[in-house]
C-alpha positions in Angstrom: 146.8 -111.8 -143.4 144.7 -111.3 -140.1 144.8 -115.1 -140.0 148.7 -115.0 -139.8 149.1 -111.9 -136.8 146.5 -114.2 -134.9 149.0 -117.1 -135.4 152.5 -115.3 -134.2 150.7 -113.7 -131.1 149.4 -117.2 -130.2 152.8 -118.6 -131.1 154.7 -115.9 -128.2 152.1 -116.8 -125.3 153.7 -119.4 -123.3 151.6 -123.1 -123.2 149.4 -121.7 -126.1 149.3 -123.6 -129.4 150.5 -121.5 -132.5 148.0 -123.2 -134.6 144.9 -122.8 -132.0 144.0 -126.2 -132.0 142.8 -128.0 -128.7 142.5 -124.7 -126.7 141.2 -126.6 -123.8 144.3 -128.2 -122.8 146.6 -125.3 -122.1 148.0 -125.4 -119.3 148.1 -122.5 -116.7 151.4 -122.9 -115.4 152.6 -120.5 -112.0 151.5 -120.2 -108.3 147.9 -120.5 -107.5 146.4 -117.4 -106.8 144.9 -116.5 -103.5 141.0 -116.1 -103.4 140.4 -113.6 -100.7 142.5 -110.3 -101.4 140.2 -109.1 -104.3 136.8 -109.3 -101.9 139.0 -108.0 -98.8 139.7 -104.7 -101.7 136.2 -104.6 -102.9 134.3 -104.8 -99.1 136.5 -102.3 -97.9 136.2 -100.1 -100.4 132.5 -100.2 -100.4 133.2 -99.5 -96.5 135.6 -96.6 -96.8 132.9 -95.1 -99.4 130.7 -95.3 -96.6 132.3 -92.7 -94.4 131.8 -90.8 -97.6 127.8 -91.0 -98.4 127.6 -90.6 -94.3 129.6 -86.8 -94.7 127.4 -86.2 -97.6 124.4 -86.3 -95.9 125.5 -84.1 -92.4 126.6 -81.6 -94.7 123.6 -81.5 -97.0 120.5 -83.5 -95.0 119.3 -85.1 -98.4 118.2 -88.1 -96.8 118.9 -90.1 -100.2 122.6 -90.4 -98.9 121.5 -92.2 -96.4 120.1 -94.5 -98.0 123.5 -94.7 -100.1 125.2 -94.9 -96.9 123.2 -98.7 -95.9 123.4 -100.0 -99.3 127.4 -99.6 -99.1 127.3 -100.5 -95.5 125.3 -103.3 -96.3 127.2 -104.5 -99.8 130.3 -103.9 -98.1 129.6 -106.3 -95.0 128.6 -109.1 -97.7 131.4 -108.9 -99.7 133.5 -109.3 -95.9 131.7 -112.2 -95.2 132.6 -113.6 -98.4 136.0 -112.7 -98.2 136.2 -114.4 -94.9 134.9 -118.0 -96.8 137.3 -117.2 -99.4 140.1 -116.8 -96.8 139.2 -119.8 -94.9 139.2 -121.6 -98.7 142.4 -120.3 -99.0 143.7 -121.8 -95.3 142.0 -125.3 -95.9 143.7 -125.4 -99.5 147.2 -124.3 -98.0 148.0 -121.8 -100.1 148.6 -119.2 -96.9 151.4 -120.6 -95.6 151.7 -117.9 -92.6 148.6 -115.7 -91.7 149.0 -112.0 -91.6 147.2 -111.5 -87.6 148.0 -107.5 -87.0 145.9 -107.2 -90.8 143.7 -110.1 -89.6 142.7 -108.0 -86.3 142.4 -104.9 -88.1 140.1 -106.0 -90.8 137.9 -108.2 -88.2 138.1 -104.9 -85.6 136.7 -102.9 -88.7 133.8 -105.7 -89.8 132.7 -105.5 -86.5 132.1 -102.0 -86.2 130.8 -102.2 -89.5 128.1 -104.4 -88.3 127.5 -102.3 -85.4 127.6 -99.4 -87.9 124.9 -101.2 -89.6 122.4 -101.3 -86.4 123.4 -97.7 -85.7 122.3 -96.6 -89.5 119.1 -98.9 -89.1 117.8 -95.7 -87.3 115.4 -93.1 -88.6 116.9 -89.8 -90.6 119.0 -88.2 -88.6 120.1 -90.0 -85.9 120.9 -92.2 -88.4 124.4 -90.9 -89.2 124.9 -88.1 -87.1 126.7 -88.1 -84.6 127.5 -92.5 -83.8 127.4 -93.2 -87.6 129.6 -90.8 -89.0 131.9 -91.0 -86.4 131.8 -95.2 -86.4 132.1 -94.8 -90.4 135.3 -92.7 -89.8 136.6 -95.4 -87.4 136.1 -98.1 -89.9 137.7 -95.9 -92.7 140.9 -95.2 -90.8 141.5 -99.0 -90.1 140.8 -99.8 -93.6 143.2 -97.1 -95.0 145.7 -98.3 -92.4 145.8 -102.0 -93.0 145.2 -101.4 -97.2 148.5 -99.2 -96.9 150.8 -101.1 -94.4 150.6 -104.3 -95.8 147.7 -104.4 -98.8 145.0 -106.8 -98.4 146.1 -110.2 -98.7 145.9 -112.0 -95.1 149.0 -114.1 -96.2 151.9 -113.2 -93.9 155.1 -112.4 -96.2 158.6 -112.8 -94.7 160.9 -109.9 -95.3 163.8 -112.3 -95.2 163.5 -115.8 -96.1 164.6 -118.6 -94.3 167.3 -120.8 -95.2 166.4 -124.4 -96.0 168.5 -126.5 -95.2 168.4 -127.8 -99.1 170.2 -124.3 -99.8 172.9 -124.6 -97.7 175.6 -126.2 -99.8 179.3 -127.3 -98.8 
């Protein structure tokens, strides 16, 4: 009975055999996905928690939020500098067609001041976060909400209207 449930729910996935057999030629039809946007989400996320762990620690000086606040900082810049290989993966394999550049500046603008965020929270206790790194963290968050919202975080520029080809134009 089991046996049989498995069987129909296999039978209603597209390119997957009823019967199970030969699994490893199913075939994954659709557009390729794009590499970057998921490490774009996750880097500034780590970033925008950042700004976070740095208010924690000027309102309650327990230095362990610091530390919180340069292993985000620091998580979040790797996970931009992957993003950025993934995005260049993406360009050399054409599958961004158009790039995005207001998101493009606003994301580099804000992994920048990360990194110089990073030198600024390199600092001993205090001077550490307040005043240049909460304030830089607050930068970087505003640009990351702004981009994130506006146009989410694929770089891959997306036409509001398409073009006409000029295989669509009939008599």
């Amino acid at each position: 009975m089991p046996h049989e449930a498995v069987t129909q729910a296999r039978s209603r996935i597209p390119g997957v055999p009823a019967d199970g057999a030969d699994m490893s030629r199913v075939e994954i039809s659709g557009r390729r996905r794009l590499m970057h946007p998921g490490l774009v989400a996750a880097g500034s996320t780590l970033l925008i928690a950042t700004f976070a762990s740095d208010f924690l620690y000027w309102q309650t000086l327990l230095f362990q939020w610091n530390n919180v606040s340069e292993w985000l900082l620091a998580t979040g810049l790797i996970l931009a500098a992957l993003a950025a290989i993934a995005f260049v993966i993406d360009l050399v394999l054409k599958r961004v067609e158009r790039i995005a550049w207001l998101r493009f500046a606003g994301l580099t603008v804000a992994a920048l001041l990360g990194l110089l965020n990073a030198f600024v929270h390199s600092r001993d206790a205090y001077t550490a976060v307040v005043p240049e790194g909460i304030i830089l963290s607050a930068i970087v968050a505003i640009i990351l909400l702004v981009v994130g919202v506006s146009g989410g975080w694929s770089l891959a520029s997306r036409r509001a209207f398409p073009t006409l080809q000029a295989r669509d134009i009939r008599p």
